[in-house]
mmCIF entry with sequence, helices, sheets and N, C-alpha, C, O atoms, coordinates in Angstrom:
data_MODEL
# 
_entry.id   MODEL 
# 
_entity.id                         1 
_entity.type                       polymer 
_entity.pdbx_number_of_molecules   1 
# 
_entity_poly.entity_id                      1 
_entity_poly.type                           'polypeptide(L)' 
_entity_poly.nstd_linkage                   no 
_entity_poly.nstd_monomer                   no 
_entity_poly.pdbx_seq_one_letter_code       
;(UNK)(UNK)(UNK)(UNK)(UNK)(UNK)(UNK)(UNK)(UNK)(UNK)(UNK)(UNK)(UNK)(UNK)(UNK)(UNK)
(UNK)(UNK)(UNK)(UNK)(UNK)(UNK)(UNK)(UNK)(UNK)(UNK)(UNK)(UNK)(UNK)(UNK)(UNK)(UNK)
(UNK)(UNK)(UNK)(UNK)(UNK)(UNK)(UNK)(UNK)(UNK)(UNK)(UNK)(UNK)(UNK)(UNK)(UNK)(UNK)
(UNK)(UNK)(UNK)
;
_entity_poly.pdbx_seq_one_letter_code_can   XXXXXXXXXXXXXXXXXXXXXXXXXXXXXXXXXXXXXXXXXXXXXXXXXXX 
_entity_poly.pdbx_strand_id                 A 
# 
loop_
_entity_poly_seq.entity_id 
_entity_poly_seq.num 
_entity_poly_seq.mon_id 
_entity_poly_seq.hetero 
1 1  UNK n 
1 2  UNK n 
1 3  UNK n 
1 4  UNK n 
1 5  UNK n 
1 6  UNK n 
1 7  UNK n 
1 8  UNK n 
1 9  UNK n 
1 10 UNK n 
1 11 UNK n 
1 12 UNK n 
1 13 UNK n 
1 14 UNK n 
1 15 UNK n 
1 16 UNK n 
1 17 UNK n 
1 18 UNK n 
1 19 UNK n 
1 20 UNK n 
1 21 UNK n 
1 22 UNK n 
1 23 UNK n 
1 24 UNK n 
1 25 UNK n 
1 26 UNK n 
1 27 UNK n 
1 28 UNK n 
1 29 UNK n 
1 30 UNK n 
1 31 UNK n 
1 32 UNK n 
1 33 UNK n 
1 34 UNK n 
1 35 UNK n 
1 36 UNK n 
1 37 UNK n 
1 38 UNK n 
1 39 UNK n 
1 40 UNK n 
1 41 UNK n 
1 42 UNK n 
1 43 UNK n 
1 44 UNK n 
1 45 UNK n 
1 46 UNK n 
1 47 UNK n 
1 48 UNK n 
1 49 UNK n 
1 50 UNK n 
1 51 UNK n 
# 
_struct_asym.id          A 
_struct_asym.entity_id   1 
# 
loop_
_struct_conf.conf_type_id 
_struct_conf.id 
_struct_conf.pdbx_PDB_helix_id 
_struct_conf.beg_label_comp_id 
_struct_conf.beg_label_asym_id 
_struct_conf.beg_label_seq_id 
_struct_conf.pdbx_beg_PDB_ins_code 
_struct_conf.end_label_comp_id 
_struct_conf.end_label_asym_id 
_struct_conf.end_label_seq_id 
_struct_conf.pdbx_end_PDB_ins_code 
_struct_conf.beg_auth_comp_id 
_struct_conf.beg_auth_asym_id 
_struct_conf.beg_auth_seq_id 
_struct_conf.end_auth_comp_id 
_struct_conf.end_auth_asym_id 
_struct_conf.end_auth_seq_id 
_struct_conf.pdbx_PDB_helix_class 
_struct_conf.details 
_struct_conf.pdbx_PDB_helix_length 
HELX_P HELX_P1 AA1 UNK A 6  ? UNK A 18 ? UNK A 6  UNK A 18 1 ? 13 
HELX_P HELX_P2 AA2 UNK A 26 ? UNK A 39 ? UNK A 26 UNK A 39 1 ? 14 
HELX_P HELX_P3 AA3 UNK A 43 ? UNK A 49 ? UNK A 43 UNK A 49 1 ? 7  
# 
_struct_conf_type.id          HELX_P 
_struct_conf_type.criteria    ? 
_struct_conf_type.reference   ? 
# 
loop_
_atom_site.group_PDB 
_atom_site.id 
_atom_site.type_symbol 
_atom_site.label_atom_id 
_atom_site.label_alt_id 
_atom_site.label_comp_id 
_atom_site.label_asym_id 
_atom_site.label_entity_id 
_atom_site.label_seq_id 
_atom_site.pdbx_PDB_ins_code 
_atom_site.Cartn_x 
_atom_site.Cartn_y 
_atom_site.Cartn_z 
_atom_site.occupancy 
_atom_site.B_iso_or_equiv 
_atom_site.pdbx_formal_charge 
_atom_site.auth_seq_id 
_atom_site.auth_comp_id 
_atom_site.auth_asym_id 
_atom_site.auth_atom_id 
_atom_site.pdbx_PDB_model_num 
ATOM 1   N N  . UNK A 1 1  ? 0.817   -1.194  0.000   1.00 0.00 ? 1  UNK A N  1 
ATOM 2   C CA . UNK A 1 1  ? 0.000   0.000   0.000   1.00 0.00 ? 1  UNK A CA 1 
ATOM 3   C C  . UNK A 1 1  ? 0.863   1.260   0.000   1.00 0.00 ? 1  UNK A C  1 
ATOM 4   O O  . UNK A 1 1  ? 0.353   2.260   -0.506  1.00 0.00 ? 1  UNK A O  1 
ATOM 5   N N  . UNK A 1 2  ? 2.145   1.358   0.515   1.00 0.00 ? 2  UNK A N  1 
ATOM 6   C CA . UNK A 1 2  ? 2.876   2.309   0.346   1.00 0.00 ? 2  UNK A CA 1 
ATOM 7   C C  . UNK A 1 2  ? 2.912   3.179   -0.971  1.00 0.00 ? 2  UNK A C  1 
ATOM 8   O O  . UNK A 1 2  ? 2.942   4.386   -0.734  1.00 0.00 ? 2  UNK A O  1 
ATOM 9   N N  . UNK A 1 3  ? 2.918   2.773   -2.540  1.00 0.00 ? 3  UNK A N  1 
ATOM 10  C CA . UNK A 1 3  ? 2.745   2.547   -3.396  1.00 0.00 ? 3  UNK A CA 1 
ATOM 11  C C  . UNK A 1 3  ? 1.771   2.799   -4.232  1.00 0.00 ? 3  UNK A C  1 
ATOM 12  O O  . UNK A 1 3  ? 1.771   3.217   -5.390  1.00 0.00 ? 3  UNK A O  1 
ATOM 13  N N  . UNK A 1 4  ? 0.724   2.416   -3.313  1.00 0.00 ? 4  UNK A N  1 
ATOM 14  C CA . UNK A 1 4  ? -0.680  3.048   -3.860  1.00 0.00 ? 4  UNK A CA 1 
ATOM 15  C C  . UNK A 1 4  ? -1.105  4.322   -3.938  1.00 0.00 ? 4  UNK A C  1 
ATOM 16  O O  . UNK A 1 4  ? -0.676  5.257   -3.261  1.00 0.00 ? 4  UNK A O  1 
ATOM 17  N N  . UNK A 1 5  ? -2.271  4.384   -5.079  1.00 0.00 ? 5  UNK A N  1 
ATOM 18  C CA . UNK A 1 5  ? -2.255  5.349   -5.452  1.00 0.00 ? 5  UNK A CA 1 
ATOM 19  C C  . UNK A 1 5  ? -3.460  5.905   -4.636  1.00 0.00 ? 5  UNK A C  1 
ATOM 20  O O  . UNK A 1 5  ? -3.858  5.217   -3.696  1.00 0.00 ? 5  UNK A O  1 
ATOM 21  N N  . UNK A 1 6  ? -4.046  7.028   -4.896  1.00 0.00 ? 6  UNK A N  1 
ATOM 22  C CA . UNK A 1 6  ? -5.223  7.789   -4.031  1.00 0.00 ? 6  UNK A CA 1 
ATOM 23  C C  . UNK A 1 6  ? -6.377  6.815   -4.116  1.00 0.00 ? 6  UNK A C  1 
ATOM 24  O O  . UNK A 1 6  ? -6.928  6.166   -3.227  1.00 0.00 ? 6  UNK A O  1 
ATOM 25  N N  . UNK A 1 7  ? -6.589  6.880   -5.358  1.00 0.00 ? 7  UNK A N  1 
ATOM 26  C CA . UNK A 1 7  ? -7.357  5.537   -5.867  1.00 0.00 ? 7  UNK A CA 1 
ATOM 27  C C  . UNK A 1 7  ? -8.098  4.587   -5.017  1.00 0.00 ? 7  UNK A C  1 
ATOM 28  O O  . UNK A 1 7  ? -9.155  4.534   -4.388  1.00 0.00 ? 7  UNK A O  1 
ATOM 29  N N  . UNK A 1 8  ? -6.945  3.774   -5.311  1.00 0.00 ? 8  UNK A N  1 
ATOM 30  C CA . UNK A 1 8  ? -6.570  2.289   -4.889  1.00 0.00 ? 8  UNK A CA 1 
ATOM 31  C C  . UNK A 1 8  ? -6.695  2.371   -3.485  1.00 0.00 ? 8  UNK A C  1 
ATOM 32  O O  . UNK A 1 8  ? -7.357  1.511   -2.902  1.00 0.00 ? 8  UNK A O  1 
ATOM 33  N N  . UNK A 1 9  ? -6.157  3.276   -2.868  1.00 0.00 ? 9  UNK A N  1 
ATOM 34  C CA . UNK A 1 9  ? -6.392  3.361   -0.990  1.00 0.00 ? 9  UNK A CA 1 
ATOM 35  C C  . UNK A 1 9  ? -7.419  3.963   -0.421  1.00 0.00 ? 9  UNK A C  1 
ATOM 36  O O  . UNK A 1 9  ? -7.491  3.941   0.808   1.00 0.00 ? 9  UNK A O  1 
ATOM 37  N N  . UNK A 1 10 ? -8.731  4.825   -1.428  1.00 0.00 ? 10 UNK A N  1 
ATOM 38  C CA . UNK A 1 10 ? -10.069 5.020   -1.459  1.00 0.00 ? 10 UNK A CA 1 
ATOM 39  C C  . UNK A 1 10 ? -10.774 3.651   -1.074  1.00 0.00 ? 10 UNK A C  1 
ATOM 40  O O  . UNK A 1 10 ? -11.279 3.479   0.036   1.00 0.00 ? 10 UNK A O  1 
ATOM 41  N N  . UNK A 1 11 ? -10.770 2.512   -2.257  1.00 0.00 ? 11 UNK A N  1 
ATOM 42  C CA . UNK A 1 11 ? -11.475 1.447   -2.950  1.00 0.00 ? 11 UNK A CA 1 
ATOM 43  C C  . UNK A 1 11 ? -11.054 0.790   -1.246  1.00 0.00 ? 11 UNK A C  1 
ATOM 44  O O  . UNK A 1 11 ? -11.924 0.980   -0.396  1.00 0.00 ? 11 UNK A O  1 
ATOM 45  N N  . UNK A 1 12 ? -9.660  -0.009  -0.761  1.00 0.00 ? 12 UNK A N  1 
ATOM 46  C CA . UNK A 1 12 ? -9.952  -0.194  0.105   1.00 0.00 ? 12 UNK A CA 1 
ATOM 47  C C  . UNK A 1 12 ? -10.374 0.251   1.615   1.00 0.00 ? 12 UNK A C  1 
ATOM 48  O O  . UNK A 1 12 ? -10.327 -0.454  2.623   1.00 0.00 ? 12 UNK A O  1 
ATOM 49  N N  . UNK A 1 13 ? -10.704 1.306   1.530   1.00 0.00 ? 13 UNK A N  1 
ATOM 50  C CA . UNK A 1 13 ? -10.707 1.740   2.804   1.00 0.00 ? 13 UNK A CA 1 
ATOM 51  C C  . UNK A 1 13 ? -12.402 1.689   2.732   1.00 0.00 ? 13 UNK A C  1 
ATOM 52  O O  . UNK A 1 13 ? -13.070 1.454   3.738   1.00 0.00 ? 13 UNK A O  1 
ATOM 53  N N  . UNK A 1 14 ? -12.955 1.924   1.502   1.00 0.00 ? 14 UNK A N  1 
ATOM 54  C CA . UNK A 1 14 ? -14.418 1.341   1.464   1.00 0.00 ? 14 UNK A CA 1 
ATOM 55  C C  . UNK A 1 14 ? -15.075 0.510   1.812   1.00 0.00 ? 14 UNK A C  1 
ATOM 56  O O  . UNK A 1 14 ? -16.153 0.528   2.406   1.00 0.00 ? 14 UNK A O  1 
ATOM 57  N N  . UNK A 1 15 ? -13.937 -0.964  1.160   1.00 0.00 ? 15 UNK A N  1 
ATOM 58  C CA . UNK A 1 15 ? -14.120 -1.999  1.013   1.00 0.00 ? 15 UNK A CA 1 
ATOM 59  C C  . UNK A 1 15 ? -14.286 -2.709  2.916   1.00 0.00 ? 15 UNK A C  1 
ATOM 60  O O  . UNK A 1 15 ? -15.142 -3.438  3.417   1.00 0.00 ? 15 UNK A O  1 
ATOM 61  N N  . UNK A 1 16 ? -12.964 -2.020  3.537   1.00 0.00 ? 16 UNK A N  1 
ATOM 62  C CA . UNK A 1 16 ? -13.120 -2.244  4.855   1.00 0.00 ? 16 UNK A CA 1 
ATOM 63  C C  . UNK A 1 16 ? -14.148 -1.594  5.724   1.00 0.00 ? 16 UNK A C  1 
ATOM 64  O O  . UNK A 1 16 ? -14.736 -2.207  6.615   1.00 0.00 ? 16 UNK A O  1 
ATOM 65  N N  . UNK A 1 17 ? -14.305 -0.608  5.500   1.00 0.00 ? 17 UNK A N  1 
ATOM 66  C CA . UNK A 1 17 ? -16.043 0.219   6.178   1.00 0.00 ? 17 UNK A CA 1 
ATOM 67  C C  . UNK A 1 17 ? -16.962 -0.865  5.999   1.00 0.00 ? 17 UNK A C  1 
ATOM 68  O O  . UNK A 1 17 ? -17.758 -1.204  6.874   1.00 0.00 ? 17 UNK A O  1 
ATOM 69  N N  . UNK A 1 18 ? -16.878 -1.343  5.020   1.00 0.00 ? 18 UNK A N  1 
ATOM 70  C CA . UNK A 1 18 ? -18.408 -2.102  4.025   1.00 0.00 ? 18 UNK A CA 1 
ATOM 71  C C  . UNK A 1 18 ? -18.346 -3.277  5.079   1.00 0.00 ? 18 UNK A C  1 
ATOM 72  O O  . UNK A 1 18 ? -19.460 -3.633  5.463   1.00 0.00 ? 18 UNK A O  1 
ATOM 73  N N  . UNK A 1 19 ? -17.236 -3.975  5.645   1.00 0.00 ? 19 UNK A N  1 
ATOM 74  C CA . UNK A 1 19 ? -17.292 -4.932  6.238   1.00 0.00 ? 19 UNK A CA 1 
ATOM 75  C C  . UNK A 1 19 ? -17.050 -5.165  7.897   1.00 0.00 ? 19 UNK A C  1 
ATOM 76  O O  . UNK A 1 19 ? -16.834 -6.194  8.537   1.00 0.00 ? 19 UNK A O  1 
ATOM 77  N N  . UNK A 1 20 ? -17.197 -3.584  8.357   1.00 0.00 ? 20 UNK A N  1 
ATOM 78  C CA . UNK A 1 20 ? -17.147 -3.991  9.741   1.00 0.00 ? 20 UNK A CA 1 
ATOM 79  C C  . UNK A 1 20 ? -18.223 -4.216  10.009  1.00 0.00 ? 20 UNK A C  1 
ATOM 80  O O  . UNK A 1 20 ? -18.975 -4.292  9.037   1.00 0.00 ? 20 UNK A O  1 
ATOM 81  N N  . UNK A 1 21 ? -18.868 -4.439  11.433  1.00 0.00 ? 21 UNK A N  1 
ATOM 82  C CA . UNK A 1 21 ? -19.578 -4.974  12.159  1.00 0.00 ? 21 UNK A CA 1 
ATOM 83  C C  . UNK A 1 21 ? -20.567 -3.929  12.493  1.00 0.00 ? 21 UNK A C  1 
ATOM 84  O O  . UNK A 1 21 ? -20.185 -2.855  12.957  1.00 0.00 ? 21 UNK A O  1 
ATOM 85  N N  . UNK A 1 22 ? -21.768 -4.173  12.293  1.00 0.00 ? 22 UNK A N  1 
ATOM 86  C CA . UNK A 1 22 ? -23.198 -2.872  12.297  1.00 0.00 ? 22 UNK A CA 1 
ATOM 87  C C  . UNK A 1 22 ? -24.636 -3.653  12.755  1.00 0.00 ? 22 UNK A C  1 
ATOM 88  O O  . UNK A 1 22 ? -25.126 -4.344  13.648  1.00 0.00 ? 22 UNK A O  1 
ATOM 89  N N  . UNK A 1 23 ? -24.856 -3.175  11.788  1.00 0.00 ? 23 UNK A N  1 
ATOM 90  C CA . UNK A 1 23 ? -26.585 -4.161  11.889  1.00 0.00 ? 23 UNK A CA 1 
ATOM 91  C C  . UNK A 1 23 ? -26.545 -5.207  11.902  1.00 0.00 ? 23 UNK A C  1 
ATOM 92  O O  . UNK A 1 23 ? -27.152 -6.038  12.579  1.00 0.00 ? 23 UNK A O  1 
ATOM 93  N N  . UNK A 1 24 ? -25.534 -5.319  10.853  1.00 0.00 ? 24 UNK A N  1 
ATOM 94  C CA . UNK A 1 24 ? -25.192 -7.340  10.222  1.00 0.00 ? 24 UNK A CA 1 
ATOM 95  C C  . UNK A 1 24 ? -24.376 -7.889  10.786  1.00 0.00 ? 24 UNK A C  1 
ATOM 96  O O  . UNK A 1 24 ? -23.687 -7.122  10.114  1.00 0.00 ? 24 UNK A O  1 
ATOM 97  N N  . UNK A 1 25 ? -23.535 -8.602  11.504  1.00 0.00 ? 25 UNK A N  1 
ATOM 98  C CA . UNK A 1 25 ? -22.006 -9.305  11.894  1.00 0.00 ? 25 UNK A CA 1 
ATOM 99  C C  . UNK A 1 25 ? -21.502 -9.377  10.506  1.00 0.00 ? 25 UNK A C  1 
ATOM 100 O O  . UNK A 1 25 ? -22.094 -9.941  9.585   1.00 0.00 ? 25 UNK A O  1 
ATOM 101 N N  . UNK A 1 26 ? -20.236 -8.696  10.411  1.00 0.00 ? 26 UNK A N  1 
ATOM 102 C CA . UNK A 1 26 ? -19.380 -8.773  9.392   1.00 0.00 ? 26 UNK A CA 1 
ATOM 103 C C  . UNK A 1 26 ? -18.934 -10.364 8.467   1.00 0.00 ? 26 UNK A C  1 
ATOM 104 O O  . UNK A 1 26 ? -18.340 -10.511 7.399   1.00 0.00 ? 26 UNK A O  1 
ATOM 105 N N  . UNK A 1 27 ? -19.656 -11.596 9.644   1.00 0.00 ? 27 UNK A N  1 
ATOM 106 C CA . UNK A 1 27 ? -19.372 -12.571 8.700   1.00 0.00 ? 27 UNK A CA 1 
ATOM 107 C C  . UNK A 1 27 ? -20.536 -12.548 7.800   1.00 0.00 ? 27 UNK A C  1 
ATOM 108 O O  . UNK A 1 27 ? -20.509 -13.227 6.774   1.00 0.00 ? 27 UNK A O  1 
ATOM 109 N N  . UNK A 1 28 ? -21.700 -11.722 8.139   1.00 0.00 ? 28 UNK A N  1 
ATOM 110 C CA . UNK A 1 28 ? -22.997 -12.116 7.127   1.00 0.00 ? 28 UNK A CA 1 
ATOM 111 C C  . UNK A 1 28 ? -22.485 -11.663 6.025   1.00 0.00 ? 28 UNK A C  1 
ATOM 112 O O  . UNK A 1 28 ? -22.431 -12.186 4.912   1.00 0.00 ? 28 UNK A O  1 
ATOM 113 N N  . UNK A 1 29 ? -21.974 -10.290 6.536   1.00 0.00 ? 29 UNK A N  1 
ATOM 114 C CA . UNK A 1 29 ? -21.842 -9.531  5.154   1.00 0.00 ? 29 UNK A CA 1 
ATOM 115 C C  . UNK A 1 29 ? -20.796 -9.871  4.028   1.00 0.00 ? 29 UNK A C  1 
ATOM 116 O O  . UNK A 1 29 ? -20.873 -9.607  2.828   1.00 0.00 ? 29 UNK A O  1 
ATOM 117 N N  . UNK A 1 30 ? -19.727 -10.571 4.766   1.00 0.00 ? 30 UNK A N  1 
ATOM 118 C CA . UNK A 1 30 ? -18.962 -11.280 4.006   1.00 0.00 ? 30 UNK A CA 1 
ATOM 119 C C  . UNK A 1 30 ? -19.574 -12.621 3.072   1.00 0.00 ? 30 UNK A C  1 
ATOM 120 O O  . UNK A 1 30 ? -19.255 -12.777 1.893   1.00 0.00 ? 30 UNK A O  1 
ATOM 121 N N  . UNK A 1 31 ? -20.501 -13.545 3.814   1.00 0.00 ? 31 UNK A N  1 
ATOM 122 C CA . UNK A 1 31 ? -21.317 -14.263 3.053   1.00 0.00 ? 31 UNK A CA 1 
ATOM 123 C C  . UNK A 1 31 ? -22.113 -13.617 1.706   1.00 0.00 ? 31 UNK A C  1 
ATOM 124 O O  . UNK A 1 31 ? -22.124 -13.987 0.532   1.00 0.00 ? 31 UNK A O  1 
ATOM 125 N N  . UNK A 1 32 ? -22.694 -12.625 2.310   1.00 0.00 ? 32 UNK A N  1 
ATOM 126 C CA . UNK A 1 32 ? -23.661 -12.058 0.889   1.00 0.00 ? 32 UNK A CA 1 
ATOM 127 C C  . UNK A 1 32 ? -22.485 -11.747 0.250   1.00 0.00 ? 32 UNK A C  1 
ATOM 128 O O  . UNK A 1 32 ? -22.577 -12.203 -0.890  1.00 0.00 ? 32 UNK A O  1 
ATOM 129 N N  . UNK A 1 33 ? -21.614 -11.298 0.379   1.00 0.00 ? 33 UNK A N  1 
ATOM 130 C CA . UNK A 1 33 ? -20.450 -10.584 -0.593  1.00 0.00 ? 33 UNK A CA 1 
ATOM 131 C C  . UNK A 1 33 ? -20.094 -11.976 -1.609  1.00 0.00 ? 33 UNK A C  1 
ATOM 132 O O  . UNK A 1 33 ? -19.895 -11.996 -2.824  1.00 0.00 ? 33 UNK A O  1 
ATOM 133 N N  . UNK A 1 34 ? -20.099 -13.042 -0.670  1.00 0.00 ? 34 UNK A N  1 
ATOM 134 C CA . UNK A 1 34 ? -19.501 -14.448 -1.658  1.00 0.00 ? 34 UNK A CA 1 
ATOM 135 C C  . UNK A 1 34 ? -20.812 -14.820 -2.533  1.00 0.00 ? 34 UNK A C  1 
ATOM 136 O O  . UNK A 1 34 ? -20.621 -15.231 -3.678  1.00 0.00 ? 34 UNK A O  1 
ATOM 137 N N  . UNK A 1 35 ? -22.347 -14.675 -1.969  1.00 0.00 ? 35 UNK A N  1 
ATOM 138 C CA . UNK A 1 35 ? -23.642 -14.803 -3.048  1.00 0.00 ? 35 UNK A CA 1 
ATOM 139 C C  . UNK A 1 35 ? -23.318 -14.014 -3.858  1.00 0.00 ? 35 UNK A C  1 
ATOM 140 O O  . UNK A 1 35 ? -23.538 -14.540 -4.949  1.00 0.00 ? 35 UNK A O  1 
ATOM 141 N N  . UNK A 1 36 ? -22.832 -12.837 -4.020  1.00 0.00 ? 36 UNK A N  1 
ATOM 142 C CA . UNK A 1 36 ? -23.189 -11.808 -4.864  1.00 0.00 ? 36 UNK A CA 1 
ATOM 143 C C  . UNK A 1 36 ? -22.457 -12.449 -6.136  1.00 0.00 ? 36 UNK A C  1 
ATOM 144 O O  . UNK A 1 36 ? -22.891 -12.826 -7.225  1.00 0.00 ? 36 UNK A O  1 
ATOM 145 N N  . UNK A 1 37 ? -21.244 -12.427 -5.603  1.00 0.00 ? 37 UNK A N  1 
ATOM 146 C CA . UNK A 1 37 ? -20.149 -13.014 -6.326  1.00 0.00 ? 37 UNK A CA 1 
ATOM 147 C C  . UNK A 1 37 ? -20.473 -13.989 -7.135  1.00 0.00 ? 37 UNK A C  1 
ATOM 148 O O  . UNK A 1 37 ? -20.482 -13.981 -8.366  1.00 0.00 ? 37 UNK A O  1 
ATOM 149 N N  . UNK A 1 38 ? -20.733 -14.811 -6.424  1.00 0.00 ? 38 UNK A N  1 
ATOM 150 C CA . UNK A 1 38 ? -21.347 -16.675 -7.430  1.00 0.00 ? 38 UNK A CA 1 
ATOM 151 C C  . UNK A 1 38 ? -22.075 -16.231 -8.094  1.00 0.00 ? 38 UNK A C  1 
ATOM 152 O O  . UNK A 1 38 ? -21.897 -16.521 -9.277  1.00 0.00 ? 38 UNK A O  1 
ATOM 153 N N  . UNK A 1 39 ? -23.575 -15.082 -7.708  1.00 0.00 ? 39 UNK A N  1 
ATOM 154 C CA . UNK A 1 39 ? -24.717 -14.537 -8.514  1.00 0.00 ? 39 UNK A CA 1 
ATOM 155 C C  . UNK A 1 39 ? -24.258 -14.142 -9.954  1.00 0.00 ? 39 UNK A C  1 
ATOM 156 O O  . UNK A 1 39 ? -24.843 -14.572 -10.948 1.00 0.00 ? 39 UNK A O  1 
ATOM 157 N N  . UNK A 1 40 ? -23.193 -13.311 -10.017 1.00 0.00 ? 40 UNK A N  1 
ATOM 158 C CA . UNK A 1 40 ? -22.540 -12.516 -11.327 1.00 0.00 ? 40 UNK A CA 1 
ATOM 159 C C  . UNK A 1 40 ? -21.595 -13.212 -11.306 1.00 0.00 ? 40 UNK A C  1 
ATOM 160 O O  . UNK A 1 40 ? -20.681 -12.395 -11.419 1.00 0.00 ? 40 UNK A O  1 
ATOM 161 N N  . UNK A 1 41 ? -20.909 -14.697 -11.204 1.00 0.00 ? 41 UNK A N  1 
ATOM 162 C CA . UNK A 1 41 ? -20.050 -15.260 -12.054 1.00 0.00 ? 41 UNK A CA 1 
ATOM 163 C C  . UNK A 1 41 ? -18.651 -14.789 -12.356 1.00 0.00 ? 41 UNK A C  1 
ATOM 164 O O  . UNK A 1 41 ? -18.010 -15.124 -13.352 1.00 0.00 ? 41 UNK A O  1 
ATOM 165 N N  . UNK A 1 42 ? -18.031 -13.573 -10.927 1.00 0.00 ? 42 UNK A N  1 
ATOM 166 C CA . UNK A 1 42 ? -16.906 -13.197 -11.024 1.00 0.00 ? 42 UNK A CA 1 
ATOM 167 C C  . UNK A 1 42 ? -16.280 -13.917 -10.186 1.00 0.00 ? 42 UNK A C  1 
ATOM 168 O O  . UNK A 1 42 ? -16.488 -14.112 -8.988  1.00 0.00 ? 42 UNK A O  1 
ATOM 169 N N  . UNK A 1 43 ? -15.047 -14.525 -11.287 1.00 0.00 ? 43 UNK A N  1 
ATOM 170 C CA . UNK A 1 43 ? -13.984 -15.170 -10.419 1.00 0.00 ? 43 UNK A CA 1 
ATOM 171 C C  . UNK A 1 43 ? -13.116 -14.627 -9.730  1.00 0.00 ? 43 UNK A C  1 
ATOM 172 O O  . UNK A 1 43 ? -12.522 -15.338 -8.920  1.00 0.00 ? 43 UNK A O  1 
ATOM 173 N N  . UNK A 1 44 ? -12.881 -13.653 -9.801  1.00 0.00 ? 44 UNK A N  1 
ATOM 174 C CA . UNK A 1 44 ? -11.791 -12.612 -9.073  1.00 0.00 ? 44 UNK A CA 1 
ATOM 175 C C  . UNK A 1 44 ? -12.192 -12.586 -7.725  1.00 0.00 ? 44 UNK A C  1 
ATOM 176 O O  . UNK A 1 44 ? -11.542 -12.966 -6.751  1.00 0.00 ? 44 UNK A O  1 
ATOM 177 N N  . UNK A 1 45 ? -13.718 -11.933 -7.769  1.00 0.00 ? 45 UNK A N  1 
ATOM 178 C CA . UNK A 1 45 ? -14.996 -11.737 -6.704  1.00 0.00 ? 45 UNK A CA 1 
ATOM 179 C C  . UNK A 1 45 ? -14.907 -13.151 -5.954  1.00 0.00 ? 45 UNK A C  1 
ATOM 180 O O  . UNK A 1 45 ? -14.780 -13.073 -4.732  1.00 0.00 ? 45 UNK A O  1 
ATOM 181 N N  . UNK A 1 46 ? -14.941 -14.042 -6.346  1.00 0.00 ? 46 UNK A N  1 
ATOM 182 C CA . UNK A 1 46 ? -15.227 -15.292 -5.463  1.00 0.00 ? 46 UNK A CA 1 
ATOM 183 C C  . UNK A 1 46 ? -13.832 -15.405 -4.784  1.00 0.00 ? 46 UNK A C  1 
ATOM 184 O O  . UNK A 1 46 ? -13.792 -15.271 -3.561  1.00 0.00 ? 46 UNK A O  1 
ATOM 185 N N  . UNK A 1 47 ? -12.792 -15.618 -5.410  1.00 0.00 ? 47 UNK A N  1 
ATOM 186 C CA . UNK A 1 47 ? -11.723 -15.933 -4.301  1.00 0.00 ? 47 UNK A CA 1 
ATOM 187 C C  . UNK A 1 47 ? -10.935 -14.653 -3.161  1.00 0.00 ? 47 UNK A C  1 
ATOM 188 O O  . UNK A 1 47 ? -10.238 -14.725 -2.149  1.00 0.00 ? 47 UNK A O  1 
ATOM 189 N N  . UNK A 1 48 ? -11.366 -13.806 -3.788  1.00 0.00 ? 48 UNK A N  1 
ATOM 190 C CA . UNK A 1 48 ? -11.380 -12.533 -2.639  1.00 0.00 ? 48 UNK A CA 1 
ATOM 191 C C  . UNK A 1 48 ? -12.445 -13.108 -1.361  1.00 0.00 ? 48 UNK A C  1 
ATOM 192 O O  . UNK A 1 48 ? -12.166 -12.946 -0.174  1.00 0.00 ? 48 UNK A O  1 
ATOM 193 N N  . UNK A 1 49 ? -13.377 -13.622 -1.714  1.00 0.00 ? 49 UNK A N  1 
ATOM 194 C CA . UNK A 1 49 ? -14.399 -13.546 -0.535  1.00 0.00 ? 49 UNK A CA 1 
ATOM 195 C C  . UNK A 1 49 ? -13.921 -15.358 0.565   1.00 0.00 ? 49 UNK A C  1 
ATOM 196 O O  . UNK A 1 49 ? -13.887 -15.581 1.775   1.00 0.00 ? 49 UNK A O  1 
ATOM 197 N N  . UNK A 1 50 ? -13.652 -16.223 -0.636  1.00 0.00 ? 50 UNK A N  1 
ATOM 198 C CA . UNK A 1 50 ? -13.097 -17.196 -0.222  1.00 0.00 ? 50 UNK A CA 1 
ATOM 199 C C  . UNK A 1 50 ? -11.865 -17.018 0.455   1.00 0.00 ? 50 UNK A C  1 
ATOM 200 O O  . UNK A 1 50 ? -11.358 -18.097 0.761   1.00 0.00 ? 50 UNK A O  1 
ATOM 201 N N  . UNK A 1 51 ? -11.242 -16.067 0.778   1.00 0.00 ? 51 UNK A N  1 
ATOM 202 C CA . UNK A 1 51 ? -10.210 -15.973 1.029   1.00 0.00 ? 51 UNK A CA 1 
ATOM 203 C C  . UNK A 1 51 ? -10.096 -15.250 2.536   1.00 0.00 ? 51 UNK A C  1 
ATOM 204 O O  . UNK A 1 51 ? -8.992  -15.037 3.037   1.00 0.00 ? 51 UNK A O  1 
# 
């Protein structure tokens, strides 16, 4: 991340908001994140969430 650009350290810092702990427990939301994924057939998307 040193490296990164404004960008790129936007996207995750989103990405980590999106998944803390709120209404939902962050593992739900991580689950729907892996439906979504399988839903639209992105492989990139699936092993990010598998991961």
């Amino acid at each position: 991340m040193k490296y990164a650009g404004t960008n790129i350290k936007r996207f995750y810092n989103i990405d980590w908001q999106a998944y803390n702990g709120g209404a939902l427990p962050a593992k739900t939301k991580e689950l729907l994140g892996l439906v979504a994924s399988l839903v639209l057939r992105c492989d990139d998307c699936i092993m990010y969430h598998l991961i």
